[in-house]
C-alpha positions as CSV (number, residue, x, y, z in Angstrom):
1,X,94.9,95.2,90.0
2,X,97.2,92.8,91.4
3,X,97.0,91.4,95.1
4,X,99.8,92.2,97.5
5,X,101.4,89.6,98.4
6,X,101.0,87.4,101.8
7,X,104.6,88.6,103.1
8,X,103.0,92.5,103.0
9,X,99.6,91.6,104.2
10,X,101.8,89.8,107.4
11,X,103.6,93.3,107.6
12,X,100.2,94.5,107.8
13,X,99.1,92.7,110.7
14,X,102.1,93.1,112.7
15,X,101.3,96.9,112.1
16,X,104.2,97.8,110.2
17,X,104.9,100.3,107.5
18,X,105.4,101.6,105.5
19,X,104.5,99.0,102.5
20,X,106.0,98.9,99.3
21,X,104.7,99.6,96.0
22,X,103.9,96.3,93.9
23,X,101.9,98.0,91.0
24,X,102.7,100.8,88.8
25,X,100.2,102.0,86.5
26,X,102.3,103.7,83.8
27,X,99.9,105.8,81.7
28,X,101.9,105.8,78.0
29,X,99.5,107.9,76.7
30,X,96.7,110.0,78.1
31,X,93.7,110.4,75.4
32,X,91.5,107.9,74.5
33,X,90.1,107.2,71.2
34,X,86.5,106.8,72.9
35,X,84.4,109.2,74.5
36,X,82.5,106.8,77.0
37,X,79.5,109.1,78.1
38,X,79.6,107.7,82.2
39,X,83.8,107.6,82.3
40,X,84.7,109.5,85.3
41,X,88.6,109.9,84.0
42,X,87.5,112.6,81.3
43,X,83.8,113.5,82.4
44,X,84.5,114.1,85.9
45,X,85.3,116.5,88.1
46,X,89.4,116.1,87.4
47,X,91.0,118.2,84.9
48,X,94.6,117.4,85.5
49,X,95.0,115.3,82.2
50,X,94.1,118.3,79.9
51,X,97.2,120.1,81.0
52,X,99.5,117.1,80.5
53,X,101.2,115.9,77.1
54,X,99.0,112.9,75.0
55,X,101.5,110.9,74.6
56,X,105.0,110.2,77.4
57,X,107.9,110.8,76.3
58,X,110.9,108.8,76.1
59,X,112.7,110.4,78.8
60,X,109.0,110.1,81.3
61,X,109.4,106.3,80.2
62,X,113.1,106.0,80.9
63,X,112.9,107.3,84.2
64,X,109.7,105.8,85.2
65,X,111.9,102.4,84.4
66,X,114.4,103.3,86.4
67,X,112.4,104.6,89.7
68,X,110.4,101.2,89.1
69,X,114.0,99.2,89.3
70,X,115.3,101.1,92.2
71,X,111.9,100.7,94.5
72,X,112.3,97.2,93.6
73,X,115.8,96.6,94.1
74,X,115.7,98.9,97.6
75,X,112.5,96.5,99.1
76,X,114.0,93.2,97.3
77,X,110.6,92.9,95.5
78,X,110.0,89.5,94.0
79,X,107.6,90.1,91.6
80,X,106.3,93.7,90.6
81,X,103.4,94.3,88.3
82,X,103.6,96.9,85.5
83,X,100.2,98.2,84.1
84,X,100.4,100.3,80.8
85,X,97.3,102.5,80.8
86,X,96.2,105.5,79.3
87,X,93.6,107.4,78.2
88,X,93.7,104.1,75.4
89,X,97.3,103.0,75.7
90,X,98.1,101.0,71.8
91,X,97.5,104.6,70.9
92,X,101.0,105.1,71.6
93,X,102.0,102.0,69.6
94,X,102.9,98.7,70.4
95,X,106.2,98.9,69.9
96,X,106.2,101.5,72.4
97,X,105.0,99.4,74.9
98,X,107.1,96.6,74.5
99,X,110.0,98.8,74.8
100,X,109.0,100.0,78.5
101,X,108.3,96.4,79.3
102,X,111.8,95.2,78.0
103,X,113.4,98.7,79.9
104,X,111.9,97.6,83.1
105,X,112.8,93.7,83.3
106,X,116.3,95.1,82.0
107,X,116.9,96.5,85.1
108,X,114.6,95.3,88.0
109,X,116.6,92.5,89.9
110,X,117.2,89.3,88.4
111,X,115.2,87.4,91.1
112,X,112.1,90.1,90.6
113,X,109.6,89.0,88.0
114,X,107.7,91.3,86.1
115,X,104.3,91.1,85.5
116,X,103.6,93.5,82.4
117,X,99.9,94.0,81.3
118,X,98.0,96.2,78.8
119,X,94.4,97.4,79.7
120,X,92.7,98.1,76.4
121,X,89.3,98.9,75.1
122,X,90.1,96.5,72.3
123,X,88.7,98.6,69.2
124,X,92.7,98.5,68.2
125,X,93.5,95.2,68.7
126,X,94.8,93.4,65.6
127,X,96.7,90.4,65.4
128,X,100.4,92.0,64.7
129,X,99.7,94.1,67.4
130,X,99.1,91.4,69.5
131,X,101.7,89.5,68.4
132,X,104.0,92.2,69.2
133,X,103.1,92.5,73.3
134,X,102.7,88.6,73.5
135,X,106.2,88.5,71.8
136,X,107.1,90.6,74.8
137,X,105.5,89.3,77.8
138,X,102.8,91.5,77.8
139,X,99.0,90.2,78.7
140,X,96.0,92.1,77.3
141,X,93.2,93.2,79.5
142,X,89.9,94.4,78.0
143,X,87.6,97.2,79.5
144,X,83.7,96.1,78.3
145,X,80.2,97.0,79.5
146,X,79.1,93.5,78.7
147,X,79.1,90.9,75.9
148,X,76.5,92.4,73.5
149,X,76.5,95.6,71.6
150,X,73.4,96.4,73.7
151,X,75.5,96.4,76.9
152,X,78.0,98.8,75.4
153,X,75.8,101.6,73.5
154,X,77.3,104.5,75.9
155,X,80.9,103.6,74.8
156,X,80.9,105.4,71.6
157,X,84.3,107.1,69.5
158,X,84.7,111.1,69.4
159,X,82.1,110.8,66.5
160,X,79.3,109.1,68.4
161,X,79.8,106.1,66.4
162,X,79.7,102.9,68.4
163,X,82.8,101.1,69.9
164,X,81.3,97.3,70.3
165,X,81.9,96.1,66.4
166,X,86.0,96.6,66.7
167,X,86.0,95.8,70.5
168,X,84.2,92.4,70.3
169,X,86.7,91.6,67.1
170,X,89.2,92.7,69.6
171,X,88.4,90.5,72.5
172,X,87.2,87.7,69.8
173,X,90.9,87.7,67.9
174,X,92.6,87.5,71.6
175,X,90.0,84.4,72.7
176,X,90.7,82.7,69.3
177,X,94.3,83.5,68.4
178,X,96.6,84.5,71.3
179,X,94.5,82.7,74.6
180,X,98.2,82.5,76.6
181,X,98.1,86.6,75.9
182,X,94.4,87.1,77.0
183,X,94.5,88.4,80.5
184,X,90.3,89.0,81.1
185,X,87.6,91.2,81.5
186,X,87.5,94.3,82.8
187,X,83.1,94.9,83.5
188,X,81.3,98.1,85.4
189,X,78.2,96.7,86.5
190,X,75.2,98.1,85.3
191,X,72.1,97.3,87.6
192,X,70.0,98.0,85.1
193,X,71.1,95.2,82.6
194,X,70.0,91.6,83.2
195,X,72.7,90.1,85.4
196,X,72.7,86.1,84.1
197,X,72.6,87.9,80.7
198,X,75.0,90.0,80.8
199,X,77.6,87.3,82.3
200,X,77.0,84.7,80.3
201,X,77.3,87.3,77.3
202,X,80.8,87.7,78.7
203,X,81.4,84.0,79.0
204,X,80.7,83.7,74.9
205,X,84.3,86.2,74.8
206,X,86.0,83.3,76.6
207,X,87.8,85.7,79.1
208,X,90.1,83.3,81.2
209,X,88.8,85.8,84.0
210,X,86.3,88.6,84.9
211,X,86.5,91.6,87.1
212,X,83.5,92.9,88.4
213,X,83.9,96.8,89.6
214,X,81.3,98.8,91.1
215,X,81.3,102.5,89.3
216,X,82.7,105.1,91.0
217,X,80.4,107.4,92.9
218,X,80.3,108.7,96.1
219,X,78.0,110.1,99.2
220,X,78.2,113.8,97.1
221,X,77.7,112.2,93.6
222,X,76.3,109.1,94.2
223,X,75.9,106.4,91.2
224,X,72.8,105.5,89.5
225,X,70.1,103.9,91.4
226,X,71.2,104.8,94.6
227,X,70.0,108.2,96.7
228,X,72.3,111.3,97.7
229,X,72.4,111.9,101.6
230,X,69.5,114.4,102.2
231,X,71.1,116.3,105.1
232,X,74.6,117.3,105.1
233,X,75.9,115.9,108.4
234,X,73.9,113.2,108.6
235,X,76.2,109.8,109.2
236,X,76.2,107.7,106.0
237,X,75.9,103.7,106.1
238,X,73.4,101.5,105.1
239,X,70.4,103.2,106.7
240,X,67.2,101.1,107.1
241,X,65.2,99.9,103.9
242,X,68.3,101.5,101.7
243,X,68.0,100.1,98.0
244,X,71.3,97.3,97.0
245,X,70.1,97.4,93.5
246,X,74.6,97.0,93.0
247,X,74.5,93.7,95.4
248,X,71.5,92.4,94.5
249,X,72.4,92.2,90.8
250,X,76.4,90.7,92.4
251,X,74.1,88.0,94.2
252,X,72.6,87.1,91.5
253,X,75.6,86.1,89.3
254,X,77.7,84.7,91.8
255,X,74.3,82.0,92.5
256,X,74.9,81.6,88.5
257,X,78.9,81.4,88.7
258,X,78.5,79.0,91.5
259,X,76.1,76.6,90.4
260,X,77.9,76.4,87.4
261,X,79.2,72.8,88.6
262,X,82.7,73.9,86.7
263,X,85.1,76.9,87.1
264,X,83.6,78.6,83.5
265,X,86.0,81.6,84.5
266,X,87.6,83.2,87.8
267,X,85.6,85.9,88.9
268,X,88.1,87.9,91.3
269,X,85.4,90.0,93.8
270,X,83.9,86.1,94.3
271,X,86.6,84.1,94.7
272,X,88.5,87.1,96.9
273,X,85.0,87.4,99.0
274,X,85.0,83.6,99.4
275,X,89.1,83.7,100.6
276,X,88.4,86.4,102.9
277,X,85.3,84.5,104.5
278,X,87.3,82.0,105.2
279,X,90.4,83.6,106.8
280,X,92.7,83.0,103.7
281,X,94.4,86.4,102.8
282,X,93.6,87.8,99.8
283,X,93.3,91.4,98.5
284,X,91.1,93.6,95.9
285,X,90.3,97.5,96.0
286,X,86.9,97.1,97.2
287,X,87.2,94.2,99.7
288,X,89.9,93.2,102.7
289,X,92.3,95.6,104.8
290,X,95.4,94.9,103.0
291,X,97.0,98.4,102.1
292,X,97.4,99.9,99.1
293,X,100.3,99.0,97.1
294,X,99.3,100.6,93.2
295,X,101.3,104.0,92.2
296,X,100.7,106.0,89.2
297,X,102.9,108.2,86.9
298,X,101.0,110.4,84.4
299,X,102.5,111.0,80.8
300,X,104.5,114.0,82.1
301,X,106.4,112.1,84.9
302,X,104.1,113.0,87.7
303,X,103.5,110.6,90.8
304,X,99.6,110.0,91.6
305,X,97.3,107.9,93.6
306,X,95.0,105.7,91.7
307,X,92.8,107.1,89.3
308,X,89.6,106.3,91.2
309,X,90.2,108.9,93.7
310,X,89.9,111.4,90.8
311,X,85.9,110.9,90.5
312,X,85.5,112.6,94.2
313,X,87.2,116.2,93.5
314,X,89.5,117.6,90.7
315,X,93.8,116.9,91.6
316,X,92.7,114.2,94.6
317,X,94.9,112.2,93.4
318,X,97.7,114.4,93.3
319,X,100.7,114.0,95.2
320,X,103.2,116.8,93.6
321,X,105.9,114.1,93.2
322,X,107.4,113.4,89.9
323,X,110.0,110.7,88.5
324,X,112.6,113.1,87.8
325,X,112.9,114.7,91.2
326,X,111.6,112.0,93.7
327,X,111.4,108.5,94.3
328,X,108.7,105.9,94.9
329,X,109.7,105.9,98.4
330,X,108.9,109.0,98.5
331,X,105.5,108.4,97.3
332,X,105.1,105.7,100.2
333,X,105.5,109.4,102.8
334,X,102.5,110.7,101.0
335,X,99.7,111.1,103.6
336,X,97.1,109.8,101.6
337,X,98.8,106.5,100.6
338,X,99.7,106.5,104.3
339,X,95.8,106.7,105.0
340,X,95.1,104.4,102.8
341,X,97.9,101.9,104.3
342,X,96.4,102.5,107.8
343,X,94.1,99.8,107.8
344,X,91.0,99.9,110.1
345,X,92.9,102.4,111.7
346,X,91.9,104.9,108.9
347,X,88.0,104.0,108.5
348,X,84.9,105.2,110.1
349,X,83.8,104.1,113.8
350,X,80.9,102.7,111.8
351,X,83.2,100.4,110.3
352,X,85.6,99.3,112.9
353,X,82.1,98.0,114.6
354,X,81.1,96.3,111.9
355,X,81.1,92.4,111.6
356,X,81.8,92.1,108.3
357,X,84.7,94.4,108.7
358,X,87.7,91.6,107.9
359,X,86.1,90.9,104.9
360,X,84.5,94.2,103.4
361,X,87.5,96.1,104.7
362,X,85.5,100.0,104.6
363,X,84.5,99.2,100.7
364,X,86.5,100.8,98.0
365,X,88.6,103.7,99.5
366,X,87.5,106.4,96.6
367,X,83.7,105.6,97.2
368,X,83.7,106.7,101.0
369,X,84.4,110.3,100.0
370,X,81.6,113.3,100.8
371,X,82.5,116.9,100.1
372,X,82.1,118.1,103.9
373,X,83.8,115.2,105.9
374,X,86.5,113.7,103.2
375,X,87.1,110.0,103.4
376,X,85.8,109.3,106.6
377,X,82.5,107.6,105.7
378,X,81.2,103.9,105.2
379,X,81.2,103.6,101.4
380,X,78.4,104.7,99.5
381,X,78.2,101.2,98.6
382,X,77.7,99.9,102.3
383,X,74.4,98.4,102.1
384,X,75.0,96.7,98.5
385,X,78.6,95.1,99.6
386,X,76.8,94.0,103.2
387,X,74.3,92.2,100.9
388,X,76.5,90.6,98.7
389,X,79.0,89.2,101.0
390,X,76.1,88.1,103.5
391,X,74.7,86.4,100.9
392,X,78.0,84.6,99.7
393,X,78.2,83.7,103.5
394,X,75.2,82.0,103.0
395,X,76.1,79.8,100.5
396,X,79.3,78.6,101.6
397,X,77.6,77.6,104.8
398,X,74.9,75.6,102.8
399,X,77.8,74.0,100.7
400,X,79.6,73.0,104.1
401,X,76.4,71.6,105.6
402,X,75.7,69.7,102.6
403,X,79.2,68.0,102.7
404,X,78.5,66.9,106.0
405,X,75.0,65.6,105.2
């Protein structure tokens, strides 16, 4: 995901709205050619995909082009990102791709950059494919578990045969051959892996960066190692003695990634928690209380929220907009991308109290849900992220006190 930029989050704070898209997640084709056993996309509780063509159609593409163009042109965007996603997006070709890319910087503005990228689970990587997007300004982003086929045993094909041979030579071929094309690493953390293992497993894939995402679960589904809410109204946050097996395993790579002595690669949800801890602006999903700025279109033309919101309850993301009949602006007049532009405004009384609030920003917006209350919760992952950035907090002030030793 890309950061808005400092002119929105300075809209933000001056409490006006509403903000305009930066990132459109086109999905160019809606299957994948793996059947990961945790993915919340095709195992979860939405359905909408299996009603929805595989693969967009030309005319989806054409007018998702020019809807991007005009949204840019009408908020005299400077630089947009475009995010070709699927399902497992090369299954629509490479060729494909590049077209949309070429449509879009055709007619966005002249003084708007585009900022075209292709998240991949690398099994069908290959060099001419490569080639191909790097011919045409496209990056390549690569969705892994970790850096060793152990790490990656529950992302298996339709066949149960495992994914990691063809994804490592995917992500090895992009380190080795097209580094100027290689956009980074795309990681769920696992708490049950070794954490210096599994990053430095990562590191041997050269990724010039790594992202770092908590999975998505909730207060009603709530991810693996930590506990559901035992009574329904009860209040969620962190709650006395409650496990942070998620930060505890974050805390213990960032001490590796900072203690490295050297910048081995950017990790994103460190260097944003760093920024934010000291006042710099700077934006991710699961941290800070600049608004959302990502809007999806589906292989049949429809307009959704983010994917995430589709592992609380099936059509969450929906909006009922489509390219043909409406425009992003539009989109923007959505209630739930104008709750989710809201900034403290929108979160929980537990969090506007909170200390850590400028920097945590509520947690990611999807992992506050519970099935009796909505969004209106700390996130499920309140304790973990209170760990994690207290403990980053920690370091930074024993790297300032040393510099003044």
């Amino acid at each position: 995901m890309t950061r808005c930029s400092s002119r929105c989050a300075d809209t933000a704070a001056a409490g006006r709205g509403p903000f305009p898209f930066r990132q459109f997640i086109v999905k160019v084709h809606g299957r994948c050619n793996l059947a990961c056993r945790y993915c919340y996309l095709y195992e979860g509780p939405d359905r909408t995909w299996r009603a929805r063509p595989a693969v967009a159609p030309a005319a989806v593409l054409d007018r998702t082009a020019d809807r991007i163009a005009e949204h840019a042109a009408a908020h005299a965007l400077r630089d947009i990102a475009l995010v070709l996603h699927g399902g497992e997006p090369l299954l629509a070709g490479a060729g494909r791709l590049a077209a949309l890319a070429d449509r879009v910087r055709e007619l966005t503005p002249a003084d708007c950059s585009v900022h075209a990228t292709v998240q991949t689970n690398a099994t069908l990587l290959t060099d001419a494919r490569v080639s191909v997007l790097a011919r045409h300004g496209i990056s390549v982003g690569v969705s892994l578990d970790g850096g060793l086929a152990a790490h990656n045993t529950l992302r298996v094909d339709h066949a149960g045969r495992p994914s990691w041979p063809a994804a490592s030579r995917g992500a090895r071929l992009l380190a080795d051959r097209h580094p100027d094309a290689y956009a980074g690493i795309l990681t769920v953390v696992d708490p049950r892996t070794d954490p210096v293992e599994t990053y430095e497993s990562l590191l041997s894939l050269r990724p010039p960066s790594l992202d770092l995402l908590l999975p998505h679960g909730n207060w009603t589904n709530p991810p693996p190692g930590l506990p559901a809410t035992k009574t329904p109204r009860t209040v969620p946050g962190p709650g006395p003695n409650r496990p942070t097996p998620y930060g505890d395993w974050l805390a213990t790579v960032f001490d590796r990634w900072w203690r490295a002595g050297r910048r081995e690669t950017r990790v994103r949800l460190f260097e944003e928690c760093v920024a934010l801890l000291l006042g710099l602006p700077a934006a991710t999903e699961s941290l800070g209380l600049d608004p959302v700025d990502a809007i999806v279109v589906e292989t049949d033309g429809t307009i959704e929220q983010v994917d995430s919101l589709k592992s609380a309850y099936d059509t969450a993301a929906a909006t009922g907009l489509d390219v043909f009949r409406h425009t992003f602006d539009d989109a923007l007049r959505h209630p739930g991308v104008v709750a989710r532009q809201a900034g403290a405004e929108a979160l929980a009384p537990a969090c506007r109290a909170c200390p850590l609030l400028t920097v945590c920003g509520g947690g990611h917006y999807a992992h506050r849900y519970r099935a009796d209350n909505g969004f209106a919760n700390p996130s499920v992952y309140c304790a973990d992220l209170e760990r994690l950035v207290r403990h980053i907090a920690d370091r930074l002030s024993e790297a300032t006190a040393g510099a003044h030793r």
